[in-house]
C-alpha positions in Angstrom: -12.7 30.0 62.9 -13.2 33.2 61.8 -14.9 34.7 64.8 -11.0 34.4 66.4 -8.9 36.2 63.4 -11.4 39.4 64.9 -11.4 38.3 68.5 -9.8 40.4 70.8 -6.3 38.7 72.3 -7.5 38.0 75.2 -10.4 35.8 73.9 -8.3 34.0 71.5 -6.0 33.1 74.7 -9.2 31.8 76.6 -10.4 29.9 73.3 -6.5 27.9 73.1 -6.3 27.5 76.7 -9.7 25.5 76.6 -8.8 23.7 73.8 -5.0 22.7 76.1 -7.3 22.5 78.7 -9.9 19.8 77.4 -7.2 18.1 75.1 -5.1 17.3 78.2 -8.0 16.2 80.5 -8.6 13.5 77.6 -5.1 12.8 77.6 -5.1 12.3 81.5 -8.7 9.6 81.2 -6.9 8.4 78.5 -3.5 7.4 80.0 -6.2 6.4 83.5 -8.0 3.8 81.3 -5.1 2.1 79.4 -3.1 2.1 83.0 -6.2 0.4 84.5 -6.3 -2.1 81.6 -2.8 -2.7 82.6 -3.3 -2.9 86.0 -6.4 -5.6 85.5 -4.4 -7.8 83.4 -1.3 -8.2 85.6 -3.8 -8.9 88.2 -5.2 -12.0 86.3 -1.5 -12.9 85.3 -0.9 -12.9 88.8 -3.6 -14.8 90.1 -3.3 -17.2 87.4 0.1 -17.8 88.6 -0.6 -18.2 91.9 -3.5 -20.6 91.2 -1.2 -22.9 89.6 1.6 -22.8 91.6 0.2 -22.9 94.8 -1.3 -26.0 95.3 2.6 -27.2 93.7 3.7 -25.1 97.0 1.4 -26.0 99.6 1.5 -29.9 99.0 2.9 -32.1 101.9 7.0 -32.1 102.3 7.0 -35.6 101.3 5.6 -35.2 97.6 7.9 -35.7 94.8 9.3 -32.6 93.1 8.5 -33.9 89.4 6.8 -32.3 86.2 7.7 -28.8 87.5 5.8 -26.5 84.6 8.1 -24.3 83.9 8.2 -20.7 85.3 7.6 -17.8 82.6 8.7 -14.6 83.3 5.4 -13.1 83.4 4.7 -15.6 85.7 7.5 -15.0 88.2 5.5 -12.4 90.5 2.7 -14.9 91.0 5.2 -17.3 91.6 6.7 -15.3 94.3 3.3 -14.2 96.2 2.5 -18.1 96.4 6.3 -19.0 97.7 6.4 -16.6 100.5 2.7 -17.4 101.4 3.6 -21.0 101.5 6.3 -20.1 104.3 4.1 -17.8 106.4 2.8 -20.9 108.2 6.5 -22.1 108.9 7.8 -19.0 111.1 11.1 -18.3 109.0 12.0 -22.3 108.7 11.8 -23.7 105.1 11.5 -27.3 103.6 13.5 -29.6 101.5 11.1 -29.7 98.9 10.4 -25.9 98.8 14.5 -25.7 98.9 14.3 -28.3 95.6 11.4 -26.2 93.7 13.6 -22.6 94.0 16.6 -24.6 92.7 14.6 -26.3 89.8 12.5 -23.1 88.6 15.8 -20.8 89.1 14.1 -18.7 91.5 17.7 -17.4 92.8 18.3 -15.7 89.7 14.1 -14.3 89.2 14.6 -12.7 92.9 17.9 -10.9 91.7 16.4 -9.6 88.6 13.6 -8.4 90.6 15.5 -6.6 93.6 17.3 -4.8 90.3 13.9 -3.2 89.3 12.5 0.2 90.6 9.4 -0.9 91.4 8.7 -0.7 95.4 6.5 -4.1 95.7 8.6 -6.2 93.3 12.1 -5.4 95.6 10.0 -6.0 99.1 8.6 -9.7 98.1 11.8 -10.4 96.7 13.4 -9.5 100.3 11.0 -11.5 101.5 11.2 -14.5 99.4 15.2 -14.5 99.7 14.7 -14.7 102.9 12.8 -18.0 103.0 15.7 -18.9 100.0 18.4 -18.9 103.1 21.2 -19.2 100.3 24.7 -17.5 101.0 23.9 -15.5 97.6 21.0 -14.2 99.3 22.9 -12.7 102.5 25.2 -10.5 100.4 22.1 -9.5 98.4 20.1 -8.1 101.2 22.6 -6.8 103.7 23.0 -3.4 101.8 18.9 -3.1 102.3 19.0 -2.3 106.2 20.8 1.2 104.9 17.3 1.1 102.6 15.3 4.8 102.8 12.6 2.9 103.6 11.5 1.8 106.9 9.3 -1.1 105.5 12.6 -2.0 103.2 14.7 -1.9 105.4 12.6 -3.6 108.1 11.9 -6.7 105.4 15.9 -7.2 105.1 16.6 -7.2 108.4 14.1 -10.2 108.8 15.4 -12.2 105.7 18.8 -11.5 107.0 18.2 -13.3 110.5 16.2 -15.8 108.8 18.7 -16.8 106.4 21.6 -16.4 108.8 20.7 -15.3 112.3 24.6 -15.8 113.8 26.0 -13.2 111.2 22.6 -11.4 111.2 22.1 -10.8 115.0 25.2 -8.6 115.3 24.5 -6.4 112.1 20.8 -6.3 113.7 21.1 -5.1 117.0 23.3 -2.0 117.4 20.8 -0.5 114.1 17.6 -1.5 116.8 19.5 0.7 119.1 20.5 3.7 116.5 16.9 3.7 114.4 14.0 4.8 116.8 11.5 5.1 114.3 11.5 1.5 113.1 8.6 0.1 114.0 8.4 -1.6 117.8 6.0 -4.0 116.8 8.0 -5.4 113.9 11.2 -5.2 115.3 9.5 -7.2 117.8 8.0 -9.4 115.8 11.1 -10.3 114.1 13.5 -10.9 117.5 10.6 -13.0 119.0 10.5 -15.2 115.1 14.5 -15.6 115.6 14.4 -16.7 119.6 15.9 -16.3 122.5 19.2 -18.4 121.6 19.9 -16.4 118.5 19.3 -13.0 120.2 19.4 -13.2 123.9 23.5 -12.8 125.1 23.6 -9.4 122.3 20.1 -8.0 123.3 20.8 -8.2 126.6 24.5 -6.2 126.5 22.8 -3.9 124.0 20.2 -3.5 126.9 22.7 -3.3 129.9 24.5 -0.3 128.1 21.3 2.0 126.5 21.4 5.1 127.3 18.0 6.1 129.3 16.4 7.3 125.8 17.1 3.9 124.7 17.0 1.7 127.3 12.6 1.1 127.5 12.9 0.2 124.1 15.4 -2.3 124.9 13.9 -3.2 127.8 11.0 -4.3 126.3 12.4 -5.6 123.2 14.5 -8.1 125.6 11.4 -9.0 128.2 9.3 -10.2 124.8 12.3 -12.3 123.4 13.9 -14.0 127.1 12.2 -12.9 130.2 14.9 -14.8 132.0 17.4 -12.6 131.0 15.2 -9.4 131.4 14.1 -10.5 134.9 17.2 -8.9 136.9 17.2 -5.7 134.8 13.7 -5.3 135.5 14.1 -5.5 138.9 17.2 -3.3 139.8 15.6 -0.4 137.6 12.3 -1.0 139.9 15.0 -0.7 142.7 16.6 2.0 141.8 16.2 4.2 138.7 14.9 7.7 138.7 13.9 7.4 135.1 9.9 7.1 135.3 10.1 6.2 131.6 12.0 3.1 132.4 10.1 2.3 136.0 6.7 2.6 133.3 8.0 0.1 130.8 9.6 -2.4 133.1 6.4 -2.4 135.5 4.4 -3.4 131.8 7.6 -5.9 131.1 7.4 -7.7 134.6 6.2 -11.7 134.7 7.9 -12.9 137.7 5.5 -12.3 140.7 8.7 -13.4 142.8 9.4 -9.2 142.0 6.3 -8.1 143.3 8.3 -6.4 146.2 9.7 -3.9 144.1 6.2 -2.8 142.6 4.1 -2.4 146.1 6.3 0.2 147.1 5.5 2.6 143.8 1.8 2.1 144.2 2.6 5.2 146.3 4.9 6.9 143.9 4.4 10.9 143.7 3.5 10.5 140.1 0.2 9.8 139.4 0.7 7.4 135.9 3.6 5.5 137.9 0.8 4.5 140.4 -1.4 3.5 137.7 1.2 1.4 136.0 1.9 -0.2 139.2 -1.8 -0.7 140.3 -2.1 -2.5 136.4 0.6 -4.8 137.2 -0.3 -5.5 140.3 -3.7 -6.8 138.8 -1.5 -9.1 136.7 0.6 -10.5 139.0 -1.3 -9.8 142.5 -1.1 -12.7 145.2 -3.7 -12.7 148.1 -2.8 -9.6 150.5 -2.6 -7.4 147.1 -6.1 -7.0 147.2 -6.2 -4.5 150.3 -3.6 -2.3 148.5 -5.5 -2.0 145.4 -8.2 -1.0 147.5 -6.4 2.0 149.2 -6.2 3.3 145.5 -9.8 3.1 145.0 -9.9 6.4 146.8 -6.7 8.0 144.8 -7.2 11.7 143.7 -6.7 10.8 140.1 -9.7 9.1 138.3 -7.0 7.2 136.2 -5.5 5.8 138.9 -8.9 5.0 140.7 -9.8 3.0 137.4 -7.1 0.9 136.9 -7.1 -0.4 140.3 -10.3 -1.0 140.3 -9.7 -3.2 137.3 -6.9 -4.8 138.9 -9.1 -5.8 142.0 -11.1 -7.3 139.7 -9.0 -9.4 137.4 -7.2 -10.6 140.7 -8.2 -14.3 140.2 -9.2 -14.6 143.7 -11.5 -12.0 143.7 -15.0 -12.3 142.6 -17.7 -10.1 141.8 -19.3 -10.6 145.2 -15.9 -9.9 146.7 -16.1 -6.7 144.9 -19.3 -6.0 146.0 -18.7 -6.5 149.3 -15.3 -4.3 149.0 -17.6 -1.5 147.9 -20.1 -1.5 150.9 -17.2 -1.4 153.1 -15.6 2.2 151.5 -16.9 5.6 152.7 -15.1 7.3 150.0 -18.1 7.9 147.2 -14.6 8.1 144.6 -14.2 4.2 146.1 -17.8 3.1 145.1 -18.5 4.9 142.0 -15.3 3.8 140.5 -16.3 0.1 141.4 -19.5 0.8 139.9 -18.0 2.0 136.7 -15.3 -1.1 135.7 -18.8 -3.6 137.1 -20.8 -2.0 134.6 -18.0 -2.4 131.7 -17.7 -6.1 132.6 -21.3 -6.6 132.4 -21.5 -4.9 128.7 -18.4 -6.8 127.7 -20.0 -10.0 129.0 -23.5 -8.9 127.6 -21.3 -8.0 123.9 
């Protein structure tokens, strides 16, 4: 060291900082390795749980619940991933049996120390498994979660909530559906579609009937998924008479009854090009014999998009074959007409040939 004691101060500062430097970076693969070692064993705690409690889990409803082993506490996350896997297959119900093994192992008590902790995953299959619990305890536990930061927390309780009580759930549910936009439409769908039309139906559909026009395609097709029933006539006076072609869009992709056909024809004309495709898309959906020759008149539309999808249209048109096509084509002048016939034949063939 005594090169430094005559170093200048400068390369005595670059000689420490590289000794900080390279002590810390050991410090750092250090803490990595002994976190990975922690990591791996949890993981074989885990599994090992879940490989002795799952076959416990999965067996038929009618096996006795006898000679339980009992539930250690570094077994309880295992024990959890295998409860809430054996559910997935029963679409929010639950058993007698699986009620009996929660009771025996104390799993009430395990999910309330977990939803305690900080740790993201623990809280979220807790939510989930109280959910399956359907105990009034687990209610009061979970409500305060659809106020949760998180999306995917809050999202989670507001399934276990309408699983474990959809008459009190459904009306703390719906007006937050309405309020959060960025909740995820495909789980929010998910979960009203799980809970049924009987549970949600009367509230969706006054939440729908009052949504603002920002809100109302959400709704829209929130309530056409759940009960198209009770969608049907709300679909068909905003293709009467809305202005809104966010809402004409969404309720020409929410339509099922062909009964309403007459209020799509008429916006295959519509001054907006995507409104025309929309309605050229449904009409390939829902299309009776006669539909065909309005489809065609598309074929020759100045947008390409439009072109395409009612070429496709005239194609999935059950009554229409490929030699109908065919012959469709040789009868159009327009070249737009019999290239774009050409193009969705070609696709079919490759998706056929796939």
């Amino acid at each position: 060291m005594d090169f430094i004691s005559g170093a200048a101060p400068v390369v005595v500062f670059a000689f420490f900082a590289g000794v900080a430097i390279c002590a810390l970076t050991l410090l750092m693969l250090l803490a990595t390795i002994v976190m990975r070692m922690i990591a791996l064993r949890t993981e074989r705690i885990d599994a090992h749980a879940e490989a002795l409690w799952k076959p416990i889990l999965m067996a038929p409803g009618t096996a006795a619940v006898t000679g339980l082993p009992a539930l250690h506490r570094r077994d309880v996350r295992g024990f959890i991933e295998a409860w809430n896997e054996a559910h997935e297959p029963l679409q929010g119900a639950t058993t007698d049996r699986l009620a009996q093994i929660a009771d025996k192992v104390g799993l009430q008590q395990q999910l309330c120390r977990f939803l305690d902790t900080h740790r993201f995953h623990h809280r979220v299959i807790a939510v989930m498994a109280l959910g399956h619990l359907k105990s009034d305890e687990s209610f009061k536990r979970v409500l305060p979660l659809l106020d949760d930061k998180s999306p995917i927390m809050s999202l989670c309780a507001a399934r276990a909530l309408l699983q474990i009580d959809p008459q009190s759930g459904v009306p703390k549910l719906i007006p937050l559906i309405v309020d959060r936009p960025y909740w995820s439409q495909g789980v929010v769908a998910s979960i009203l579609e799980e809970t049924g039309a009987f549970a949600v139906g009367k509230r969706l559909t006054a939440a729908t009937l009052h949504a603002t026009s920002d809100v109302a395609p959400r709704m829209i097709r929130f309530l056409a998924g759940v009960d198209p029933k009770a969608a049907a006539p709300i679909i068909r006076e905003a293709l009467r008479s809305s202005l809104d072609t966010r809402i004409i869009t969404t309720c020409l992709q929410a339509i099922t009854d062909p009964t309403d056909l007459v209020y799509v024809r008429p916006l295959l004309t519509h001054s907006l090009w995507f409104v025309r495709m929309q309605a050229a898309a449904t009409l390939g959906n829902l299309g009776v014999p006669g539909d065909e020759t309005l489809l065609v008149g598309l074929l020759s539309d100045q947008q390409w998009w439009v072109r395409y999808r009612a070429a496709q249209a005239l194609l999935k048109l059950s009554f229409i074959t490929t030699e109908d096509a065919r012959r469709i084509q040789q009868a159009q002048t327009d070249s737009y007409a019999r290239d774009i016939i050409d193009h969705v034949l070609a696709e079919q063939t490759i998706e056929v040939a796939a």
